[in-house]
N, C-alpha and C positions, 0 to 999 in steps of 0.2 A: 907490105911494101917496105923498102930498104930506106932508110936516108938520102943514098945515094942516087935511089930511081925517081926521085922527083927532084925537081927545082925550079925556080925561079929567078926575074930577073934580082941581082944582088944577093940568093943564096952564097953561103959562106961555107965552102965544107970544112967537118971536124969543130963546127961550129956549136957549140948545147946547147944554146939558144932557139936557133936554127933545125937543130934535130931536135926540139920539143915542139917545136911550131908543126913538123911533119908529124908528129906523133900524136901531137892533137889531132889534127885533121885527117890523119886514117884511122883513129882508133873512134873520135869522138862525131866528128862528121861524118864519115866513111864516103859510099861513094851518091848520097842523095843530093840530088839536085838542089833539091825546095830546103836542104839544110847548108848547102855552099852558099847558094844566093843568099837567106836570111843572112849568114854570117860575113857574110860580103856588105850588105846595104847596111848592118847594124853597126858594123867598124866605120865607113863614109860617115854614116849619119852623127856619131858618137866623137871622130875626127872634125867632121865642120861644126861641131858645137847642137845641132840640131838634139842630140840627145847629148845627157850631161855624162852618163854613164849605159851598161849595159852589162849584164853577166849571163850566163851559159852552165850548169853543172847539168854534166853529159857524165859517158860508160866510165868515165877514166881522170876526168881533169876538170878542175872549174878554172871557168874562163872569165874574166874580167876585163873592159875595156874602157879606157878612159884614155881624153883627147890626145897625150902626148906617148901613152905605152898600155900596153898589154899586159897581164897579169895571167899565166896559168901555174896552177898547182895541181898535183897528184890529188887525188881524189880516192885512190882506192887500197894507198896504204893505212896500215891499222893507226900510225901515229901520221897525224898531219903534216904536209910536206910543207918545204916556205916555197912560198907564189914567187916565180923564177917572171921578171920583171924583161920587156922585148919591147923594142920602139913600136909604135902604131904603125910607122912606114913600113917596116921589114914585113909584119904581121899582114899589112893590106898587101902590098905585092905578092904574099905569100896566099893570102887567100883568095884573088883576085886567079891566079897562077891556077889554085885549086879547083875553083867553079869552072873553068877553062877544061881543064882535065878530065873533070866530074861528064862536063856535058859530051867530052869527045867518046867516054867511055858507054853512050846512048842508044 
């Protein structure tokens, strides 16, 4: 999947932010259900405070989430990337977007 074939509301195009949020989620979620939802409930839950933190290392990126932003980093280059930092909003509308997709795809 392109950049350009998904989006969301407030997707930003020619955005890196933005195209790493998609990058995550088809490389690292792809297209399971039971891994959109998780990643769905655990950004709310970690957003309202109910958890303080959560993190995710998946095929390609660790993912980090705390109340006000997002953290993914490359994961599978030989020298460690820096954690490319993404509002919690953009991240949830984006995954929110995602499980949406996931389940139409059924």
């Amino acid at each position: 999947m392109s950049a350009d074939s998904f989006a969301w509301p407030g997707r930003l195009r020619d955005n890196s932010a933005h195209d790493l949020i998609i990058a995550y989620l088809t490389i690292d979620i792809q297209k399971n259900a039971q891994w959109a939802e998780e990643l769905l409930q655990k950004t709310r839950e970690v957003k309202s405070g109910q958890l303080s933190s959560w993190e995710r290392i998946g095929n390609a990126y660790w993912l980090r989430l705390f109340p006000d932003q997002v953290e993914i980093e490359e994961d599978y280059a030989e020298e460690p990337g820096e954690a490319i930092k993404i509002s919690i909003n953009d991240f949830e509308a984006a995954a929110a977007a995602w499980q949406e997709f996931v389940r139409q795809q059924v």
